[in-house]
Kinemage of the C-alpha trace (Angstrom):
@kinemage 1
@onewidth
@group {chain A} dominant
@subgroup {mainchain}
@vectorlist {calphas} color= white
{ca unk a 1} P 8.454 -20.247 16.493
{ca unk a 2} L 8.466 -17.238 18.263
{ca unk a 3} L 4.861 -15.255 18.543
{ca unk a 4} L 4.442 -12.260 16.511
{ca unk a 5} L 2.788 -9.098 18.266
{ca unk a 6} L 3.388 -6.511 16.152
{ca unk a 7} L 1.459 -6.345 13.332
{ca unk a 8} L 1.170 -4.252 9.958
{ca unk a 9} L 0.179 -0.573 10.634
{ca unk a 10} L 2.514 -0.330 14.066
{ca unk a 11} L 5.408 2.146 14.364
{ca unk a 12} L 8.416 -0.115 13.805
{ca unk a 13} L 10.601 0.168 17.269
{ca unk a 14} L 13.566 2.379 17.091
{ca unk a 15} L 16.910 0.814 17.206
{ca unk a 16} L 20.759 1.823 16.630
{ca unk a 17} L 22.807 -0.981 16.103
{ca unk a 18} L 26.292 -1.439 14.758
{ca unk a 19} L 26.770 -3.106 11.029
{ca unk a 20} L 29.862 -5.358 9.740
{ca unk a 21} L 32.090 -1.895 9.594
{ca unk a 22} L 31.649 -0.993 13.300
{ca unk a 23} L 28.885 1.339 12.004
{ca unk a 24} L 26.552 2.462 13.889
{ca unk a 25} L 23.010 2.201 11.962
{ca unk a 26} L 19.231 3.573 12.987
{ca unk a 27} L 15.922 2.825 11.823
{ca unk a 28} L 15.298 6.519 12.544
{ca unk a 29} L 17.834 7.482 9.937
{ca unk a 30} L 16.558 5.745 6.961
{ca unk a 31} L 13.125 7.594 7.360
{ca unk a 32} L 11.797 8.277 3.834
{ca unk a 33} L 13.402 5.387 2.692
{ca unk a 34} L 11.241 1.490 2.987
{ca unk a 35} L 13.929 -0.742 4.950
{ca unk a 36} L 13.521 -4.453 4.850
{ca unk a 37} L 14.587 -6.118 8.235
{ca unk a 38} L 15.559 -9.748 7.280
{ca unk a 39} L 16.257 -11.303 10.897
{ca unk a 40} L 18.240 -14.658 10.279
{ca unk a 41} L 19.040 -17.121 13.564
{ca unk a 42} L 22.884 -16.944 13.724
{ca unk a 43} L 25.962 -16.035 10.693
{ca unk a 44} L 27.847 -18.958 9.195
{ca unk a 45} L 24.961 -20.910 8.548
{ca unk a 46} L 23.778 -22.205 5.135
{ca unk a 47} L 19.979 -21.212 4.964
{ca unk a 48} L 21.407 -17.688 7.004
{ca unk a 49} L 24.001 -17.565 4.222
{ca unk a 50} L 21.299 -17.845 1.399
{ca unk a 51} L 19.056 -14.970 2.609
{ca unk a 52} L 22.066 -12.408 3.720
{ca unk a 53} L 23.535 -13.286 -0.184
{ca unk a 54} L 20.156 -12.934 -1.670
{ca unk a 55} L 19.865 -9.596 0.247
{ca unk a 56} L 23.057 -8.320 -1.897
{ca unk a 57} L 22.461 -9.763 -5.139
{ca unk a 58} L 19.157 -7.701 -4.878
{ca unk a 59} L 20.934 -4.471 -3.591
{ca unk a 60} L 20.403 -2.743 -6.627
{ca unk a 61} L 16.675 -3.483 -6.715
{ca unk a 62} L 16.075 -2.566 -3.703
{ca unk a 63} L 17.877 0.790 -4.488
{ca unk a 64} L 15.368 1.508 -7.418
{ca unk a 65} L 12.426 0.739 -5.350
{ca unk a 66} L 13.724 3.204 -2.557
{ca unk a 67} L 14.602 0.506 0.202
{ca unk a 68} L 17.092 -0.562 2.297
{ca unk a 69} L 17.876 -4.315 3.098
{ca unk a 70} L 19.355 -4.603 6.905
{ca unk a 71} L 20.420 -7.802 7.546
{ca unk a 72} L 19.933 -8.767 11.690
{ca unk a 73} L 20.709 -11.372 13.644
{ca unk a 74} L 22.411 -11.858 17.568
{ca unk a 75} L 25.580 -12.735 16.565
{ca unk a 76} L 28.505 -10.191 17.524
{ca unk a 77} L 30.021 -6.953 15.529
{ca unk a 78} L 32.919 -9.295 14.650
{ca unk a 79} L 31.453 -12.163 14.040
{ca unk a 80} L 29.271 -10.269 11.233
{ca unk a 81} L 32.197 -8.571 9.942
{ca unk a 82} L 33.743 -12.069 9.337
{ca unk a 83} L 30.980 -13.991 8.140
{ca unk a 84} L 30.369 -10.385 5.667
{ca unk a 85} L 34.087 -11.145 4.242
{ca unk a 86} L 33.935 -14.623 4.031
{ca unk a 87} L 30.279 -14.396 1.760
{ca unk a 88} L 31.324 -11.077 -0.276
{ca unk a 89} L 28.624 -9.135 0.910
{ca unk a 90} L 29.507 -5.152 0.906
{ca unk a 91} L 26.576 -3.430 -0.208
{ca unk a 92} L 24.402 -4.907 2.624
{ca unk a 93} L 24.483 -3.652 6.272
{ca unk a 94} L 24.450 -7.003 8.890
{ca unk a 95} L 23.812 -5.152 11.816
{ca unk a 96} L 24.480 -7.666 15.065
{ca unk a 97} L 21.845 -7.139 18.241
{ca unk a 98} L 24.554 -9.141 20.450
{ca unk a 99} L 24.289 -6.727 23.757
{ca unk a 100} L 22.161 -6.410 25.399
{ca unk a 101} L 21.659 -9.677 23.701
{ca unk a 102} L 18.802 -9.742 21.556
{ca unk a 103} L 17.226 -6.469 22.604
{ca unk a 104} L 16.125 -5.044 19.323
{ca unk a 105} L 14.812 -8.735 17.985
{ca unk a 106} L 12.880 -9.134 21.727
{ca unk a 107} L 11.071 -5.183 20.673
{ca unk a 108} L 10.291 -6.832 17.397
{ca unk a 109} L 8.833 -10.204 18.721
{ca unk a 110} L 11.336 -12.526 17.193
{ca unk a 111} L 13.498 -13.289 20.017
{ca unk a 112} L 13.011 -17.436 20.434
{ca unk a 113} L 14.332 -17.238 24.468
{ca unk a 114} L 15.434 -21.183 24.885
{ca unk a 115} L 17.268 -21.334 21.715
{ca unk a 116} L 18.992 -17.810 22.407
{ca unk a 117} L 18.619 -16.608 18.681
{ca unk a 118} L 16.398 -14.570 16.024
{ca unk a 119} L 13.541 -15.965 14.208
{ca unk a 120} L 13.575 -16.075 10.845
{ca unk a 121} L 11.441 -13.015 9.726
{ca unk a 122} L 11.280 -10.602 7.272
{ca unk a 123} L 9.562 -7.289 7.941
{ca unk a 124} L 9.268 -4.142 5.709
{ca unk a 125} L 8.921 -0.638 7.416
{ca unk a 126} L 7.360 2.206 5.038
{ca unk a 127} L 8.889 5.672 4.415
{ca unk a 128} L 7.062 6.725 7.739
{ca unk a 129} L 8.583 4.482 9.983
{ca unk a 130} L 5.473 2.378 10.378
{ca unk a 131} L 4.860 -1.451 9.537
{ca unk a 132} L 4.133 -2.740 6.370
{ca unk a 133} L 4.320 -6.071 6.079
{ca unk a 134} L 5.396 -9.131 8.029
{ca unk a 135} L 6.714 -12.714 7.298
{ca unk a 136} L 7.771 -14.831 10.003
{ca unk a 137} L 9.530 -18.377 8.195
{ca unk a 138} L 10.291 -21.412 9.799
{ca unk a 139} L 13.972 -21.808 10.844
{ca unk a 140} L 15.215 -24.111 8.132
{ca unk a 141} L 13.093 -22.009 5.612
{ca unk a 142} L 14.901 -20.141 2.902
{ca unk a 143} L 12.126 -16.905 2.829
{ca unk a 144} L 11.607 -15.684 -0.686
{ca unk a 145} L 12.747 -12.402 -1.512
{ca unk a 146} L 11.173 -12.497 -4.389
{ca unk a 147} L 7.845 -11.819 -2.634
{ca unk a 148} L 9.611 -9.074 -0.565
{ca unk a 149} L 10.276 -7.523 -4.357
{ca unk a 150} L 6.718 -8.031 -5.788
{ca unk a 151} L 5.329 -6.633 -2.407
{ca unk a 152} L 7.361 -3.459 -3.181
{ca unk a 153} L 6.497 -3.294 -6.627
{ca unk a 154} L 2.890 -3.737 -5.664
{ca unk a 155} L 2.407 -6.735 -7.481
């Protein structure tokens, strides 16, 4: 498991990367808005397929509670526009840190270097830009985003 740094109260690092559309999508532009980074190892697997789906049957609460979900990961543009088809997800941006590969996951601490993938994290970043609150799963560990909701809601 990779070894976590950054830590709740720390200015999230800035990143532009592209989404499933060939968008490009910053941190810096959803200031004002909470944005849940939910970094999952690699697309087209099953516990990676559980979290990005749970991500977009959640969309609209996370809309009420002023966040955005990003899904991350290392895979390619391509491959996330794929695996994005092939699971129905629309709502949900899967942005893909391929190149320089795994930049924004290394600034974020997640980066596991022999495996060449993501942790499996989920990290919330308040209207400010700053972090809120941090959980870093075991690979083969589905995280709950129902905590991620009662965290929001304060609960």
């Amino acid at each position: 498991m990779p070894q976590k740094t950054l830590k709740v109260g720390d200015q999230a690092p800035d990143f532009t990367l592209q989404n499933q559309r060939g968008e490009d999508v910053s941190l810096a532009s959803l200031k004002g808005k909470k944005v849940l980074l939910s970094w999952h190892p690699l697309a087209f697997t099953p516990v990676c397929e559980l979290q990005m789906r749970a991500l977009e049957i959640k969309a609209a609460t996370f809309g009420e509670l002023n966040t955005v979900a990003l899904g991350l990961s290392v895979d390619t543009a391509p491959a996330k526009k794929a695996w994005a088809k092939a699971m129905g997800v629309e709502k949900t941006d899967l942005l893909a840190d391929f190149w320089p590969h795994g930049g924004v996951t290394k600034q974020y601490d997640l980066f596991i270097e022999d495996k060449g993938i993501s942790g499996r994290a989920n990290i919330l970043v308040d209207e400010g830009g700053k972090i809120e609150w941090i959980k870093v799963y075991e690979i083969p560990e589905l995280p709950d985003i129902e905590a991620v909701i009662r965290h929001l809601k304060g609960n």
